[in-house]
C-alpha positions in Angstrom: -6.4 -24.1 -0.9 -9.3 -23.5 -3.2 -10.1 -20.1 -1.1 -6.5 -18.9 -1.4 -6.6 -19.4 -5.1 -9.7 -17.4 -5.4 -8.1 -14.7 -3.6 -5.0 -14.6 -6.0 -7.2 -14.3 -8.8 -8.9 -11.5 -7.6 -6.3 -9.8 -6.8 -4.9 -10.2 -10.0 -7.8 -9.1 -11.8 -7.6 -5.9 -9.5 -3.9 -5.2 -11.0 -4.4 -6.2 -14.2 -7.6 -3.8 -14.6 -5.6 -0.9 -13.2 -2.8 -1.2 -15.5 -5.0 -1.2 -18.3 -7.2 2.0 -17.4 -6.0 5.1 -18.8 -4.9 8.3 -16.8 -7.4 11.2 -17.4 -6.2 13.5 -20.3 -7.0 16.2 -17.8 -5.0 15.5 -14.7 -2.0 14.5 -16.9 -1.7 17.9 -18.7 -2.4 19.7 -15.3 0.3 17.9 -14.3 2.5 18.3 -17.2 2.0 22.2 -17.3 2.7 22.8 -13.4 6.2 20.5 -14.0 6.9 23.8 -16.6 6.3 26.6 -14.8 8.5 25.3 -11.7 11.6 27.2 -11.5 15.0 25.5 -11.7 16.9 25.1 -8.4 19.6 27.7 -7.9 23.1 26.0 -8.8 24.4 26.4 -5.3 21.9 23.7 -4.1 23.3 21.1 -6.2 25.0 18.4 -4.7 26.9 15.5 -5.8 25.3 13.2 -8.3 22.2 15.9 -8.8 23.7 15.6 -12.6 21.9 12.1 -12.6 18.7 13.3 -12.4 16.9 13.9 -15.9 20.2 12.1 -17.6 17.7 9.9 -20.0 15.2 7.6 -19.2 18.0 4.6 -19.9 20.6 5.7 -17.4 20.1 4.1 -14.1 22.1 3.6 -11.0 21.1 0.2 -10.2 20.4 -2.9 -12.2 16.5 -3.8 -11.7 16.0 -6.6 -9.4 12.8 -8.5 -9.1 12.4 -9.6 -5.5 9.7 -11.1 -3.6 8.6 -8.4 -0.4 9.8 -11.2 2.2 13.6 -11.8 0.3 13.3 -7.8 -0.1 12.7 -7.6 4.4 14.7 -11.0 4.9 17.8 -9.5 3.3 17.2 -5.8 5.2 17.1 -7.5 8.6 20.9 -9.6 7.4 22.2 -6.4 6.3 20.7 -4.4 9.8 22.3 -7.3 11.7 25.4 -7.3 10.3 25.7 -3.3 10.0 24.9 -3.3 14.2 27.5 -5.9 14.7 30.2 -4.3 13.4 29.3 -0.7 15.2 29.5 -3.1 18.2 32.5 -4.3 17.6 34.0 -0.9 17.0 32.6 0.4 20.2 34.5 -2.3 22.1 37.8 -1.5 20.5 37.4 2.4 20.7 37.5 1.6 24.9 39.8 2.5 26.6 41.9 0.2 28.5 40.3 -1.7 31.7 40.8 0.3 34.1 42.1 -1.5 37.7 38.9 -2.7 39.9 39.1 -0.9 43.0 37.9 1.5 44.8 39.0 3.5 47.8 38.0 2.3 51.5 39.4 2.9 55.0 42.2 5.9 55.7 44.4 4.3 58.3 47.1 6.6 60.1 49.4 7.4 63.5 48.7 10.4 65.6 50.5 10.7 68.4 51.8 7.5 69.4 48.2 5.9 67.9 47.1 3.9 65.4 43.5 5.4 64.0 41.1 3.8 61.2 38.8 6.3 59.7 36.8 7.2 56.5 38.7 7.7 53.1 38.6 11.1 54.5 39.4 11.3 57.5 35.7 11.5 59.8 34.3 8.9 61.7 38.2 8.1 63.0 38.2 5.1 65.5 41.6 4.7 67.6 42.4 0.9 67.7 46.1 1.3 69.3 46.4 2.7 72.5 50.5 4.4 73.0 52.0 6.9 74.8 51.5 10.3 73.7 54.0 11.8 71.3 55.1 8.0 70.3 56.7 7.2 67.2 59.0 4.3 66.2 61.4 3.9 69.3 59.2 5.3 71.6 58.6 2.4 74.7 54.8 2.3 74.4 53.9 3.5 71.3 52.2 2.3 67.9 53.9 3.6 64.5 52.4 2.5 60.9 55.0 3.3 57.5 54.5 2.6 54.0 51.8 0.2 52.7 49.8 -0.3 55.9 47.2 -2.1 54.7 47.7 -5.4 52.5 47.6 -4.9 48.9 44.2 -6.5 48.4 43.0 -4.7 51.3 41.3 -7.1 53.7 44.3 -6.6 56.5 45.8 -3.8 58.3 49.4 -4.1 59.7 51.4 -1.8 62.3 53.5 -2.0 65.1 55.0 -1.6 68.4 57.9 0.2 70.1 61.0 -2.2 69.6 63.3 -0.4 71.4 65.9 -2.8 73.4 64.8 -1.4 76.7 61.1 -1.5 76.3 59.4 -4.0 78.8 58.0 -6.8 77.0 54.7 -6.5 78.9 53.6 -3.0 76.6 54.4 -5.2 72.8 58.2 -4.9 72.7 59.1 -5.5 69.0 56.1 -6.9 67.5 53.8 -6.4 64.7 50.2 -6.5 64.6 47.8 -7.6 61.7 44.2 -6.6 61.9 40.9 -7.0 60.3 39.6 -3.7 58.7 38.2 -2.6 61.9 40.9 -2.6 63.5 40.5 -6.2 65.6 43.8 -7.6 66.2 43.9 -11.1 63.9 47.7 -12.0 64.8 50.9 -10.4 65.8 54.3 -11.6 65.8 57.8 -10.4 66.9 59.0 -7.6 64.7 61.6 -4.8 64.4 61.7 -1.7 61.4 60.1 0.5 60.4 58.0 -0.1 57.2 55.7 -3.7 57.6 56.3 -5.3 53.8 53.5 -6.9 52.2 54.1 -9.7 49.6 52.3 -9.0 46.3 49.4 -11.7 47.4 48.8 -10.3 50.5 49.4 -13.7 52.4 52.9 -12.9 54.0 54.7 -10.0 55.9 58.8 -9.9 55.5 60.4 -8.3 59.3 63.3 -7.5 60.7 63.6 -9.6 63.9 67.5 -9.1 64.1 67.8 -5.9 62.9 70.4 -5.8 60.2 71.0 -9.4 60.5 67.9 -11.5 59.9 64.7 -11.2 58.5 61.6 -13.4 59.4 58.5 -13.9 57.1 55.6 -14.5 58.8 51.7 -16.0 57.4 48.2 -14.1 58.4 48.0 -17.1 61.2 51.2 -16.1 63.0 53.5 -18.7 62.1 56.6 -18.1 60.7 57.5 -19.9 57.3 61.6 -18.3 56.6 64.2 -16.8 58.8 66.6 -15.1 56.1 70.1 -14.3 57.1 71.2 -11.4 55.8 75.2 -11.3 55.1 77.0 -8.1 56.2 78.2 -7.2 53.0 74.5 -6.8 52.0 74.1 -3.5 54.4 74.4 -0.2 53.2 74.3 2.5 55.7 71.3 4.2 56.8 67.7 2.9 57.8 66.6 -0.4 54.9 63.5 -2.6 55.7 62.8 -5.9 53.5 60.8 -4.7 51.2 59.4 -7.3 48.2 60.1 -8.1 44.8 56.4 -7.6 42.3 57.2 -11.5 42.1 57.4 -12.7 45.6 60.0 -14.5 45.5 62.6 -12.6 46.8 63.0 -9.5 49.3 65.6 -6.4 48.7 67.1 -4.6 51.2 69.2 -1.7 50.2 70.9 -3.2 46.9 70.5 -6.8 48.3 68.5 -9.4 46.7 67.7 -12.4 49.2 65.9 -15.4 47.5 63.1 -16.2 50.0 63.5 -20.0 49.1 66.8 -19.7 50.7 69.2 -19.0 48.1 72.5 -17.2 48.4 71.5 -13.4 48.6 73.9 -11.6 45.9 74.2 -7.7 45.5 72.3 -6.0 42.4 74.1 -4.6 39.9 74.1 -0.9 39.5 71.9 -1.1 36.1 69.5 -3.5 38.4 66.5 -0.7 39.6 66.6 -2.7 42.7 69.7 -0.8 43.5 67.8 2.0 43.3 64.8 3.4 45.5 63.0 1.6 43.1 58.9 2.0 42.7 57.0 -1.3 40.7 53.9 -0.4 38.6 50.6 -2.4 40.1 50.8 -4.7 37.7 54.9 -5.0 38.3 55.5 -5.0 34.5 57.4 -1.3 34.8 59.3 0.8 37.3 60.5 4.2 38.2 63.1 4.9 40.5 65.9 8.1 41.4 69.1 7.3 39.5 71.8 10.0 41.3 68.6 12.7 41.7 67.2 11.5 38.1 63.3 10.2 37.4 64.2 7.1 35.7 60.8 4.8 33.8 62.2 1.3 32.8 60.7 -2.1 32.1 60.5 -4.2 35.1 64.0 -5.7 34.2 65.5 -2.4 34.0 65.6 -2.5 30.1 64.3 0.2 27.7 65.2 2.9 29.9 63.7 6.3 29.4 64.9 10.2 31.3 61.6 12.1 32.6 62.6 14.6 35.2 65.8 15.4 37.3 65.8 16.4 41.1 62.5 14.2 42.1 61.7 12.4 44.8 59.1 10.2 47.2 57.4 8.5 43.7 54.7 6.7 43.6 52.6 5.1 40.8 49.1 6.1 39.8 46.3 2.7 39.9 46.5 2.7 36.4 50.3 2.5 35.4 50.0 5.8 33.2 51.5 8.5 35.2 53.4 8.9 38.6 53.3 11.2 41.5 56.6 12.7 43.1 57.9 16.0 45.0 60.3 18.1 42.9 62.5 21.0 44.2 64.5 23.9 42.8 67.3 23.2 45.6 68.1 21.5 48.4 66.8 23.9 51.3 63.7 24.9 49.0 59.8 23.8 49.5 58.8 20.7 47.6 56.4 21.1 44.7 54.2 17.7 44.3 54.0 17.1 40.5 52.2 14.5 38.6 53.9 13.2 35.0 52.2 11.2 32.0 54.9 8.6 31.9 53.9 8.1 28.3 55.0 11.6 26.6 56.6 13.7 30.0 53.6 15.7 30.3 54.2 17.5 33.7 52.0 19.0 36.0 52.3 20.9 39.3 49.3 20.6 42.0 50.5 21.8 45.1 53.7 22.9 47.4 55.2 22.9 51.0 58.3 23.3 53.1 58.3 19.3 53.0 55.6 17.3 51.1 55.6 13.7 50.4 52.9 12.0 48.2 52.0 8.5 49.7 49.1 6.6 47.6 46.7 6.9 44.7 43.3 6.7 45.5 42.5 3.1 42.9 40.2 5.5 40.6 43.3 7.9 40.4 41.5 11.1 40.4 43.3 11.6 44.5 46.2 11.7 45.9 47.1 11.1 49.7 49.7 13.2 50.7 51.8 14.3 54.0 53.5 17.6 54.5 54.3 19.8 56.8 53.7 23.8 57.2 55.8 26.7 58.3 56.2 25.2 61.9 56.9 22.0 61.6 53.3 20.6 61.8 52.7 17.5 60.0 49.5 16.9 58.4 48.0 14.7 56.4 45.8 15.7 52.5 44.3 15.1 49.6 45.1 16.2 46.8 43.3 16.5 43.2 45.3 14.3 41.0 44.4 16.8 37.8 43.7 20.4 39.5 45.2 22.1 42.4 42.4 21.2 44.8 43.6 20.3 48.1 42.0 19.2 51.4 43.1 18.4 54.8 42.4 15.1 56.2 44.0 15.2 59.7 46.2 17.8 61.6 49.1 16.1 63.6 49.3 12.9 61.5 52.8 12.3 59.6 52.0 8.9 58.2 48.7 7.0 56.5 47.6 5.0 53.9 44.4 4.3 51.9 42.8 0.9 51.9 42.3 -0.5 48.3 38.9 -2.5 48.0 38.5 -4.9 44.8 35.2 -4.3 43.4 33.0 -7.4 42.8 33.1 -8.7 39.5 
């Protein structure tokens, strides 16, 4: 302690003897003199508060403070702290919304009576069902794929087999097939349709296996958990596949709602979007459907309805529930234009056209779209499309139907 106290003194002694000794009469009237001479700023420099300086020796803008150096650095480093905590904080809720953790894998499609797996675009294709050339959906022999192919989490591929009536059992009469993403057969089960549905958790697929009549729902190890009757009154004409409610528990089939717990199926009522061709949101909290040629956006419930286009169809939702994808035309007989629309404001705009376009999936960054159309004679193909230009590309010549595989990123 004793050497620390000598230290002090010194110091002390040092400050105390400077304060005491007198400037140099010289140097201060040097100084004085050249603070004379110096021309005034021009006004145009002044800024606010230059009026402060040379106010009076008493005016001051801050009470005096007497501080120790480490208070003086303890309370710069609070102030630092606190000043970077709050840009933080701002930062974070400047963000955007999370945006949906995907991204695109596997293309999947049906060429010629075939079922093919390839990359996102297209090369590298590998055919993992064997049919009958120019197959297609009641074609003895043949493998057809429609809608949602793959499983909405991705990790299984479904398609199927001819299920015509007289097609020999021995080539897959009526069956569907579930496979692992390259395109090994996991299960398959009896089936009949069209579209293969998908339940929302990608554990379950809903099949006709009476068409019209009954529907079977089947889990990835074959077995099947419901057989559905579905009464007469419940079919409306044309071709309907049980397709599934964002909440999995019931399936729809035209304007039918059967419970899957095996509840009384009931008909929806006309202000019910599932009386509508009616497309669900990822996240199934909103819907769009074609009410009488009319875009409709509604809450999942059908409430808080909202007009956004007239003469649309073939709509599909982008990844990340902000704006949808669907063919417009001028007139019946007239090309399609494919159109994408900020569902928030109505914002419309048109990417591409053909005599008959049909947009099938976002890509899950929802800068593509994965399209089918076909040309002057009557040559499907399938594209992709730039979801905010009119960049297109062709994927695969001769293919009417595919779908994009959705792989969750890793968290």
């Amino acid at each position: 302690m004793t050497g620390h106290t000598d230290f002090d003194r010194t110091l002390t002694g040092w400050f105390e003897a400077d304060a005491l000794s007198p400037a140099p009469a010289g140097d201060l009237d040097r100084v004085l003199d050249a603070t004379r001479r110096r021309s005034p700023r021009p006004a145009w420099l002044a800024t606010l508060g230059a009026h402060w300086v040379g106010a009076g020796a008493d005016v001051r803008l801050f009470p005096p403070f007497r501080l120790r150096w480490s208070t003086a650095i303890v309370l710069i480093l609070v102030v630092a702290a606190f000043l970077g905590g709050a840009i933080l904080i701002g930062a974070r809720i400047l963000q955007p919304s999370p945006q949906p953790t995907g991204r695109l894998g596997h293309l999947a499609y049906v060429l010629d009576g075939d079922i093919f797996v390839a990359d996102w675009d297209g090369r590298n294709a590998i055919r993992i069902a064997d049919g009958v050339p120019g197959g297609g959906p009641g074609v003895c022999g043949s493998f057809w794929g429609e809608g949602p192919m793959w499983s909405p989490d991705g990790s299984h591929l479904a398609y199927r087999s001819a299920w015509e009536e007289n097609c020999p059992g021995t080539i897959g009469d009526g069956k569907v097939f579930v496979s692992d993403p390259g395109g090994h057969v996991v299960v398959s089960f009896p089936g009949t349709g069209w579209l293969v549905s998908w339940s929302p958790d990608s554990s379950r697929v809903a099949t006709w296996v009476e068409l019209d009549k009954a529907v079977g729902i089947y889990g990835l190890d074959g077995v099947r958990q419901a057989l559905l009757t579905v009464p007469p009154g419940c079919k409306s004409p044309g071709d309907f596949d049980p397709v599934w409610s964002p909440d999995g528990t019931s399936l729809v089939i035209a304007a039918c709602v059967v419970p899957v717990d095996g509840r009384a199926p009931r008909r929806a009522s006309s202000d019910d979007p599932r009386s509508h061709h009616a497309a669900y949101s990822r996240d199934g909290t909103h819907v769009v459907f074609n009410d009488g040629g009319f875009l409709v956006v509604a809450a999942a419930d059908g409430t808080h309805r909202r007009l956004l286009a007239e003469r649309t169809d073939s709509i599909v939702w982008s990844p990340t529930g902000d704006r949808v994808a669907f063919t417009w035309s001028f007139d019946a007989g007239g090309p399609n234009n494919l159109r994408v629309m900020e569902v928030a404001n109505g914002n419309t705009r048109e990417l591409t056209s053909a005599i008959q376009m049909a947009p099938l999936r976002f890509s899950p960054e929802g800068d593509r779209i994965l399209v089918s159309q076909k040309d002057h004679d009557n040559v499907p193909s399938l594209w992709t499309v730039n979801a905010f230009s009119s960049d297109t590309q062709r994927l695969v010549t001769g293919a009417s139907w595919g779908d994009w595989q959705w792989q969750p990123t890793d968290h």
